[in-house]
N, C-alpha and C positions, 0 to 999 in steps of 0.2 A: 504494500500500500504506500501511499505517495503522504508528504509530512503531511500534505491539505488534509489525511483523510478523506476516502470517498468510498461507496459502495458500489461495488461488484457482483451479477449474478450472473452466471450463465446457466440457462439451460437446452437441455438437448435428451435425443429418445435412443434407446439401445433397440432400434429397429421393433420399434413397438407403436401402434399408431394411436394417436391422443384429440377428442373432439376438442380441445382450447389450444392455439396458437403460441408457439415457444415465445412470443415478444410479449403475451398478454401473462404469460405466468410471470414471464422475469419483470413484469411493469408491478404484478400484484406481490411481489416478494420482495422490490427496492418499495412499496409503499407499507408495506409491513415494516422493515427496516427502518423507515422513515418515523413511522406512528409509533413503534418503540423507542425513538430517539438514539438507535444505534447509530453512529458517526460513522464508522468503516467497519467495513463485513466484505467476506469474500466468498460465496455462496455458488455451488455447482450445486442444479437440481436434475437428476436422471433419472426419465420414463423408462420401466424398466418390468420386462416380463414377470406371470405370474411365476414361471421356474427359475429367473435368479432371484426375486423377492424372497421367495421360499429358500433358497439358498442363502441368500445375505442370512436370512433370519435365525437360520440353522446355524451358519459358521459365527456369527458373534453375536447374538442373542439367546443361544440352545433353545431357541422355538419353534416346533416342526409347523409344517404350512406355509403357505403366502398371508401376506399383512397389506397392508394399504401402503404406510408411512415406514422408514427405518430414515433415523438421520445420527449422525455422526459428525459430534460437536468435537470436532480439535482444539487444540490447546493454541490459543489468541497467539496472534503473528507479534512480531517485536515490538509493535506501535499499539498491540491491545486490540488489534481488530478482529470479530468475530468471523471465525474460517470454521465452514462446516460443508457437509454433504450430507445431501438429499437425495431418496430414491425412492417414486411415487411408482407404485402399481396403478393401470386405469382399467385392468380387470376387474383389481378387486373393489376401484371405485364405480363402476357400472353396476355389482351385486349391490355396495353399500347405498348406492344413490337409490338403487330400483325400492330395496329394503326400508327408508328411509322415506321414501317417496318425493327426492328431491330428484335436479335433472344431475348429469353425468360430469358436464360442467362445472355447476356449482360447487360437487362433490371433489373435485380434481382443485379447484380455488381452495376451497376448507381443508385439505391435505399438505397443498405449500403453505398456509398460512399456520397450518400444527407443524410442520417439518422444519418451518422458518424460526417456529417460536420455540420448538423445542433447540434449536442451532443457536439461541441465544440463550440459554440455561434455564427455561422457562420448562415445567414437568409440572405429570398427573398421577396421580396412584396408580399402580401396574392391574391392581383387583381394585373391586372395590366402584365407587361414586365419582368416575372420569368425568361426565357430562355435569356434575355438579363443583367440580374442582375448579378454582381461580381460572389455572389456564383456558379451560375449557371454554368459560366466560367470556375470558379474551381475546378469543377464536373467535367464539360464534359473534364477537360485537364486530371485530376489523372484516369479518366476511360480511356480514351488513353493511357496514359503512361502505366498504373499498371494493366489493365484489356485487351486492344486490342490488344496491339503489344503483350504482352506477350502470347497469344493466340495464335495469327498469327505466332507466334516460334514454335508451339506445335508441 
């Protein structure tokens, strides 16, 4: 990162195809960034099939199956900037949207915006009352603010 400080995300798909545009997730992940007041952050987000999700989740979480979200908060660059990686399943956001009765969209926005916040030390109980937990809260308000109503403008 540069002394100004600035934020960075890229994202990109491990041959996996995604209904939201790689320029609208990394817009909806620098305003995450932004609405947390992080300064610099260095953020890769990778779509990524239901068989390596299952695999990430297996080699460094011992969780058999596919997951939605796995992110992988590294230890802050020499200037303190948040560096992390993301890796969104849009399989298993298609079951959880259908389940959920939201669209596939929305559901793939509410996953970088868990993925982003968990990349800034931000956590939910593993068991337990997740959708009642802080974080949780503060998902479902930035996907309102930053992802709903601005939709609803379109």
């Amino acid at each position: 990162m540069t002394p100004t400080a600035a934020r960075a995300v890229s994202v990109q798909s491990d041959r996996v195809r995604t209904p939201v545009a790689a320029e609208r997730l990394q817009t909806l992940a620098l305003e995450t960034l932004r609405a947390l007041r992080v300064r610099a952050a260095m953020l890769s987000i990778t779509m990524v099939s239901s068989r390596r999700i299952a695999q990430l989740n297996r080699i460094h979480l011992g969780h058999r199956g596919a997951t939605d979200v796995i992110t992988f908060s590294l230890a802050p660059s020499g200037d303190n900037a948040i560096v992390g990686d993301i890796y969104i399943c849009p399989d298993v956001a298609r079951l959880q949207a259908r389940a959920h009765g939201v669209g596939v969209r929305e559901e793939l926005a509410r996953l970088v915006i868990h993925g982003t916040l968990h990349a800034c030390g931000w956590d939910h109980p593993v068991v337990g009352d997740r959708e009642g937990s802080r974080m949780w809260r503060r998902q479902e308000q930035l996907l309102r603010r930053l992802w709903i109503v601005s939709h609803a403008r379109a």
